[in-house]
C-alpha positions as CSV (number, residue, x, y, z in Angstrom):
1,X,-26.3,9.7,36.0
2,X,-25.4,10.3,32.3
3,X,-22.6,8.1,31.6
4,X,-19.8,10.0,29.6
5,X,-18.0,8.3,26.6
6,X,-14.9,9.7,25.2
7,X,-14.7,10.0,21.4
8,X,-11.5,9.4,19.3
9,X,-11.3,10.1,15.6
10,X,-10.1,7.7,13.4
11,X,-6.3,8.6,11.0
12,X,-7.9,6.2,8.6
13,X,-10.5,8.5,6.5
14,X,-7.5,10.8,5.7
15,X,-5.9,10.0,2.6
16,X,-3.0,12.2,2.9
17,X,-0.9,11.7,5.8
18,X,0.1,15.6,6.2
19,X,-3.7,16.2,6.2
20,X,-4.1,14.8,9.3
21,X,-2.6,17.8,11.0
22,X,-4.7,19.9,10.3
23,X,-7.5,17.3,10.7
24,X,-6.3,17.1,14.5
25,X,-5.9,20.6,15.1
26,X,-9.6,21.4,14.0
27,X,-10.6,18.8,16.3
28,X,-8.8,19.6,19.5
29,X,-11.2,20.4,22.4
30,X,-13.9,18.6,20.8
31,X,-12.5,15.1,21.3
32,X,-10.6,13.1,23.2
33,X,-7.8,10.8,21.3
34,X,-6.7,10.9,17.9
35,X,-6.8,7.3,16.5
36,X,-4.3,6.7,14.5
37,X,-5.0,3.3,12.2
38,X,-1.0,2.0,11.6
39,X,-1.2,-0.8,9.3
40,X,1.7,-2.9,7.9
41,X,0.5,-4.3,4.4
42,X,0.5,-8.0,5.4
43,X,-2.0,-7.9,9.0
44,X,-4.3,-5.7,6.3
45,X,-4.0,-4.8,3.0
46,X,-3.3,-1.6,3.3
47,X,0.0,0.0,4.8
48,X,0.0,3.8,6.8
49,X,1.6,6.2,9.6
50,X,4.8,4.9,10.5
51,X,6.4,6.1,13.9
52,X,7.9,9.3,12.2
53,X,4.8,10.4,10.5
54,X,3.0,9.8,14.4
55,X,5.7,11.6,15.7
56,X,5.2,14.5,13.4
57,X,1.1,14.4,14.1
58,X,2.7,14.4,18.2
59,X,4.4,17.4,17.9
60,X,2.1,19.6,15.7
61,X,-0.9,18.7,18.2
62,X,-2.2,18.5,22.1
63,X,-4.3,15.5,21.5
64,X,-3.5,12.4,23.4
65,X,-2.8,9.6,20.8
66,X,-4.5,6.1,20.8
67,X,-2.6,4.3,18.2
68,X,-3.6,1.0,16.7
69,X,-1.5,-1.5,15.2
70,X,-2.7,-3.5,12.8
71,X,0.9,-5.8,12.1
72,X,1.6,-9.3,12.1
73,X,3.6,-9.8,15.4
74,X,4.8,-6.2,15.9
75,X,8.4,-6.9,17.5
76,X,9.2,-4.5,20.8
77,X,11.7,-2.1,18.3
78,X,8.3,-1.7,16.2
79,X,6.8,-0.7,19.5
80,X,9.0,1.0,21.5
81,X,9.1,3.4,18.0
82,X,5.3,4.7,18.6
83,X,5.9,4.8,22.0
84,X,8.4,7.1,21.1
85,X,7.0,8.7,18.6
86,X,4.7,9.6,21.3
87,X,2.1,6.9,21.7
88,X,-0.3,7.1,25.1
89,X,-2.3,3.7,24.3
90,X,-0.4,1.1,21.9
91,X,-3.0,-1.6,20.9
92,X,-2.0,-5.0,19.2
93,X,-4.2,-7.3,17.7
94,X,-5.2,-10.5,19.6
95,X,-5.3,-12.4,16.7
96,X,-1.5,-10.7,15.2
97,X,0.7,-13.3,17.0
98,X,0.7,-17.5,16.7
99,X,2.5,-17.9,19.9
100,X,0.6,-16.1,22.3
101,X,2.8,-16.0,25.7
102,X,4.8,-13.1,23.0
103,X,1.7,-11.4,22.9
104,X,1.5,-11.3,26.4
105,X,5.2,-10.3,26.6
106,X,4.2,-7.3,24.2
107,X,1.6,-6.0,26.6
108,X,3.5,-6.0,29.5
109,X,6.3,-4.7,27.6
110,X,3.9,-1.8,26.7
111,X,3.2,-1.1,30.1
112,X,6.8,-0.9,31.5
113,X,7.9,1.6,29.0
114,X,4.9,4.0,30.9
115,X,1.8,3.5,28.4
116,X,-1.3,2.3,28.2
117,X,-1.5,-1.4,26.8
118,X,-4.9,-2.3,24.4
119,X,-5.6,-5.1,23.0
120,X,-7.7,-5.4,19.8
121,X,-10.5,-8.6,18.7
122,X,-11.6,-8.9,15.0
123,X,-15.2,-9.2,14.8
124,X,-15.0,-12.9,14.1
125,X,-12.1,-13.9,16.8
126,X,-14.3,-16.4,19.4
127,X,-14.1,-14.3,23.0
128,X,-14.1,-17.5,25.1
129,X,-10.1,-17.3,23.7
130,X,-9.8,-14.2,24.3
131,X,-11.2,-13.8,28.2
132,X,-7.6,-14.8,29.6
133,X,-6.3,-11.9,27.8
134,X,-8.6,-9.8,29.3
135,X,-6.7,-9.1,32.6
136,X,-3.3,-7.7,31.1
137,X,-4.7,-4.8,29.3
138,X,-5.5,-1.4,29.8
139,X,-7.9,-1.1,26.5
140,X,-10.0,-3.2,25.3
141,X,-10.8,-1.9,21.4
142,X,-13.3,-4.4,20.2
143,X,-13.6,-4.1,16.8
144,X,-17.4,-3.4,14.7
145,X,-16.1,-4.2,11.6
146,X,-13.0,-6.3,9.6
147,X,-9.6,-4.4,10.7
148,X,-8.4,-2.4,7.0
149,X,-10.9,-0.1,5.6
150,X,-12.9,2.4,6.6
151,X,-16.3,3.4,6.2
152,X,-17.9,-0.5,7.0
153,X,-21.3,-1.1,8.6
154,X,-21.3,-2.1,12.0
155,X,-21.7,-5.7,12.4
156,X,-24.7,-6.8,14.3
157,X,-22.6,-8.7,16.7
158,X,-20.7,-6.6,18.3
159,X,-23.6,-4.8,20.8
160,X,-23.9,-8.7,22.0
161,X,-19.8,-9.1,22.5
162,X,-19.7,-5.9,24.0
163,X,-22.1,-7.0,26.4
164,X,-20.6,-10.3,27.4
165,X,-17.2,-8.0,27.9
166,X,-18.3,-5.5,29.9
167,X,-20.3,-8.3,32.0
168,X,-16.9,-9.9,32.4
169,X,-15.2,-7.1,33.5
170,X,-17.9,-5.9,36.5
171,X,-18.0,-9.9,37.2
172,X,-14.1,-10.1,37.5
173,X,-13.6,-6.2,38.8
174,X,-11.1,-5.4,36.5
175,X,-10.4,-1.5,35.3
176,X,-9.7,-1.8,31.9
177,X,-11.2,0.6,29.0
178,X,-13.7,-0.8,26.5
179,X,-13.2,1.0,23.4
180,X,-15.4,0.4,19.6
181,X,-14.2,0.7,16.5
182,X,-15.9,0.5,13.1
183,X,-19.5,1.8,12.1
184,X,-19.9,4.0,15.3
185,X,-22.2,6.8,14.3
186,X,-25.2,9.2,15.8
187,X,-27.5,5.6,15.5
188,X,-26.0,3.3,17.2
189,X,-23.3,5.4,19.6
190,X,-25.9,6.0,22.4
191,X,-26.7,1.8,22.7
192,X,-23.3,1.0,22.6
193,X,-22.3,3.5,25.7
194,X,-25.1,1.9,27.5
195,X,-24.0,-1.4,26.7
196,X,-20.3,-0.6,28.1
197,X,-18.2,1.4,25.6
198,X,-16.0,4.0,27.1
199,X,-14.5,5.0,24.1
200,X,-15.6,5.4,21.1
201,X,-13.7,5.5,17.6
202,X,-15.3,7.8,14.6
203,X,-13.6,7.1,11.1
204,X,-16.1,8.2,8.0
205,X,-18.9,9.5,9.8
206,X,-17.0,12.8,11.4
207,X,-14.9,13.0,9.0
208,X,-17.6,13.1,5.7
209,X,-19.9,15.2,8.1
210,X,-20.2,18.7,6.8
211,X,-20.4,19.6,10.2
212,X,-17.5,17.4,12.0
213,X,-18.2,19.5,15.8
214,X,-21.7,18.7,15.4
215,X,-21.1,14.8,14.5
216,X,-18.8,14.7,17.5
217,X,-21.4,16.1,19.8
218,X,-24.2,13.9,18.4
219,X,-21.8,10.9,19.1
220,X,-21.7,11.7,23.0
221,X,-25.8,12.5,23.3
């Protein structure tokens, strides 16, 4: 049986924030989540989408929003904003908080307030530290590329961590939701559903297509 993948596109691409209205709305029906990329200036460089501009993009669209937080130890006020503001899936970064019994405190805090908790793994974070992490989350977004800027190649290593993920997961029956970000496009989307991905996140390539309902559809084949 054909394995189906869900595709979410990426805020990122989108320089202006009022442009991704009408970014969303031309995509609705053809994909699954919209992605939006929050970043606080110090995690990354850059700094987008706080929880009013999300909740704007909430109320002007139907799609269900998978919003990533790229910010150094977001505190439960900065969450319970995009949760909010709307937020189905609210991702943290692994690697985003020092003492990591907060972190877990943050996803369970996630969960209590009725969403969906993901947790996030720079290309270059080791996964053997990461595993234990692995059974208090609803998503796990691995990330292809370095967290901040869009339009990266997709490092090689990430078909191998997927692998050893979604291995751990079937080995340990837990339910949670692999999900790739960063260089997913038509080459490489088919290997890395195979290899586990149940999600997958499109930044440059739909949005630089001239064709973005085509992209999408070439994403899921």
């Amino acid at each position: 049986m054909k394995k189906k993948v869900d595709i979410a596109v990426a805020t990122d691409p989108v320089k202006d924030p009022y442009d991704i209205i009408e970014y969303a709305k031309q995509l609705q029906g053809c994909i699954e989540f919209l992605h939006c990329d929050v970043m606080d200036g110090n995690f990354v460089a850059k700094k987008s989408l706080d929880a009013e501009m999300v909740k704007l993009i909430n109320s002007q669209t139907a799609l269900p929003l998978d919003v990533h937080i790229m910010a150094t130890e977001p505190s439960k006020k900065l969450i319970d904003e995009y949760i909010n503001a709307g937020a189905n899936i609210v991702t943290l970064h692994f690697e985003a908080y020092k003492d990591k019994k907060q972190l877990l405190g943050a996803l369970s805090y996630i969960r209590k307030k009725h969403a969906l908790a993901g947790l996030s793994i720079k290309p270059d974070s080791a996964l053997i530290d990461v595993k234990s992490f692995l059974y208090y989350a609803d998503v796990i977004l691995l990330m292809g590329v370095m967290p901040g800027a869009s339009g990266q190649e997709i490092k090689s290593n990430t078909f191998d961590r997927l692998k050893k993920i979604a291995k751990f997961r079937q080995d340990n029956k837990l339910s949670f939701k692999i999900e790739v970000d960063g260089g997913v496009n038509d080459q490489n989307a088919h290997l890395l559903a195979e290899l586990g991905a149940d999600i997958l996140v499109s930044g440059s390539y739909v949005f630089n297509a001239k064709d973005r309902e085509k992209a999408i559809k070439s994403l899921r084949k």
